[in-house]
N, C-alpha and C positions, 0 to 999 in steps of 0.2 A: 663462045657465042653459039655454035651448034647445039648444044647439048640443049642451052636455055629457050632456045625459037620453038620448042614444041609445048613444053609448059607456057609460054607466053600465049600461042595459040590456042591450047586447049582454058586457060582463063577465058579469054576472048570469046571461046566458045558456049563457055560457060555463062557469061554474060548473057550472050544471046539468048540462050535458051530459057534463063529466069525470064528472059523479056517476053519471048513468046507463050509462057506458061501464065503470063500473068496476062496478055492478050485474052488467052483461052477464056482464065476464069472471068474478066471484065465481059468478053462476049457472053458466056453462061449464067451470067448475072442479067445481062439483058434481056435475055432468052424472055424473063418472068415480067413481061409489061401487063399494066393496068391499064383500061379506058375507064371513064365516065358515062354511067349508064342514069338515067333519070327515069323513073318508075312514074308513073302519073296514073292514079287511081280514080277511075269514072265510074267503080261502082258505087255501093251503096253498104259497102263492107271492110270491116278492114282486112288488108289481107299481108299476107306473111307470103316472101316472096323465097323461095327453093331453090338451088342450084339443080342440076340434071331433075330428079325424082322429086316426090314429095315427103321422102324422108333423108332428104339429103341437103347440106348445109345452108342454112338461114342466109340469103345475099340482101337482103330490105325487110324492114317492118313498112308500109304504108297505112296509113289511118283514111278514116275516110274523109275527114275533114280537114286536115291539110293538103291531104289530097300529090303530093308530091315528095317524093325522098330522091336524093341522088348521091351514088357510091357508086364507089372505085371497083371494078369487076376483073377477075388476073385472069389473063388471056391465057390460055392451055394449047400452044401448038397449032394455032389458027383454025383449029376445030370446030364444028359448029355448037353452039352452047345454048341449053336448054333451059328457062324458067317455068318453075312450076307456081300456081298461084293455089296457095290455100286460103281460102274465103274465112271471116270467123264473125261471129257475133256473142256480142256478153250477154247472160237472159235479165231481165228486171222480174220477176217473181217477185210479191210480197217476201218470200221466206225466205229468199238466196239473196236479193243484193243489196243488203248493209252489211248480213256476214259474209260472203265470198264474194267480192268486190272484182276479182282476177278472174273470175270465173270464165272462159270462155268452151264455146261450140264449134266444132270444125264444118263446113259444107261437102259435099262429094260434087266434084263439080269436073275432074280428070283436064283443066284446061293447061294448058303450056305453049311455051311461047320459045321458039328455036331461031334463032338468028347467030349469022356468021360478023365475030367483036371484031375491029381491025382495031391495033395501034393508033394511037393520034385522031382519033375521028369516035366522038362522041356520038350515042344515040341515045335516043326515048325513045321509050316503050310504054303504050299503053294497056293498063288493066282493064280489061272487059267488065261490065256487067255480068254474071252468068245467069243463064235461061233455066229456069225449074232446078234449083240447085236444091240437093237432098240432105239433112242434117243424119252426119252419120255419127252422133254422138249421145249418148245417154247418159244423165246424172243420176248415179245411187249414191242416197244417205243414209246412213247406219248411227242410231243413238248410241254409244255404249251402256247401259244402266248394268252393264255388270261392275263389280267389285276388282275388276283383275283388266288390265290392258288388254285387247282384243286385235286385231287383223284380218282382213279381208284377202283371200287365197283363191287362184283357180286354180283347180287340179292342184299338184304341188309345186305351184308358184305365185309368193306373195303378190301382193298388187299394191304398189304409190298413190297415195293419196292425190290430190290436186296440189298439195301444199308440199309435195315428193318425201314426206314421212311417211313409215309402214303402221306406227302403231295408233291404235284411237283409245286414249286414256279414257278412266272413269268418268262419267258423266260428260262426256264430250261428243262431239259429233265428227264422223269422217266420211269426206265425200269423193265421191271416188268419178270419174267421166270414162266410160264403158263405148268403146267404141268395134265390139266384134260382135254386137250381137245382131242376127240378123234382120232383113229386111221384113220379115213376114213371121216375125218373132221365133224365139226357142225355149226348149226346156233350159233351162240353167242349172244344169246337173251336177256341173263341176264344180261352180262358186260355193265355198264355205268361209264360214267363220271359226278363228284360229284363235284359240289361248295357249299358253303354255303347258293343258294338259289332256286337251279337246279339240274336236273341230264339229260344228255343227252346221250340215247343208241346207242350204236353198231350197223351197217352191219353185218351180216356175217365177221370177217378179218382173217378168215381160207378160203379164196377162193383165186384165182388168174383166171380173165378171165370167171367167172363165173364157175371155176371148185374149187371142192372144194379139199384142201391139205390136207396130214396128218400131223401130229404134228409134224414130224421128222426133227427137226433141222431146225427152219426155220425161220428168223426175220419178224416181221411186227414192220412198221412203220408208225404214224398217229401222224396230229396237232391236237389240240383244239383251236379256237379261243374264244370261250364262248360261242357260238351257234349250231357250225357244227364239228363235225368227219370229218377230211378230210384224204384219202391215204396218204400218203406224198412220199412216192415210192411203188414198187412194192417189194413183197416177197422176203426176199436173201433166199439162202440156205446157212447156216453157213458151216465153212472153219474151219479146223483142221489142228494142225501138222499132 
């Protein structure tokens, strides 16, 4: 009976210990709670709701016409937790909305919304109106009329369509939404067009009349034949509900 009293107790011990281990991870598992956050949209836009930044994970789409979403938001260590609100609107152009339908435009609007989530205790949150909000997005469309699949490059790095393909097939059209180019426009030095034996650069196509625009909402449109960058119209200013 001696010999067996310390294996019996180190069993016993050993019980114990699965017990507590499984405590732990039940507790760690808790650790990761969710609230209920209700977004409630009072602008006039829809907007895409950000965790921390504005290039940081999507937590709501709001529309502006439902006007209301609510999702489950994972609390992080009782931190304060920050939304960012990106503004956007789709353009109606004659020329853009039967074929690019998805099309949208982001606002520069810098707004966020910081609030401390607790456990068990739901909030709403509303979306602001924003005050003189600045379209920081530009649409370029490129015909192809050449004979050979083409690409649109800055510098040496291709650039995604809006439709997140690189190449724009023969006789096809690829649109691209340019959102670095500045406030008080720039040379567009670096943007070329790319085949598989070429690359042919850019004018300036932030200018109209030799003045140059700002980014704010405004199409350019250009062909390629395989040799030449041509206009193909002049500047639109895009059209909003």
């Amino acid at each position: 009976m001696i010999r067996r009293i310390p294996i019996f107790l180190l069993l016993i011990f050993s019980l114990f210990s699965c017990n507590n281990t499984g405590d732990t991870n039940n507790k760690h598992e808790d650790d990761h709670q969710t609230v209920m956050v209700t977004f409630f949209n009072s602008s006039s836009y829809k907007v895409i709701v950000h965790r921390d930044n504005f290039y940081g994970p999507i937590i709501a789409e709001v529309n502006d016409t439902s006007r209301e979403t609510i999702v489950p938001v994972r609390l992080i260590d009782n931190k304060t937790t920050i939304f960012s609100f990106e503004y956007i609107r789709y353009p109606i152009n004659d020329d853009i909305k039967n074929e690019f339908q998805d099309l949208f435009v982001s606002y520069d609007t810098d707004i966020q919304y910081p609030i401390e989530l607790k456990a068990d205790k739901p909030e709403t949150i509303k979306i602001p109106q924003p005050i003189n909000p600045i379209c920081k997005s530009a649409l370029l469309i490129i015909i192809n009329k050449h004979n050979l699949p083409i690409r649109l490059r800055y510098s040496m790095r291709s650039i995604e369509q809006t439709n997140n393909t690189l190449l724009i097939e023969p006789n096809a059209k690829g649109v691209y939404k340019l959102d670095n180019i500045s406030n008080t426009g720039e040379l567009c030095q670096y943007y070329n067009i790319s085949t598989t034996f070429d690359e042919t650069y850019f004018e300036n196509f932030a200018s109209k009349n030799g003045i140059y625009l700002t980014k704010n909402a405004f199409i350019f449109w250009y062909t390629f034949d395989g040799s030449i960058i041509e206009k193909y119209k002049e500047p639109q200013t895009l059209i909003f509900n």
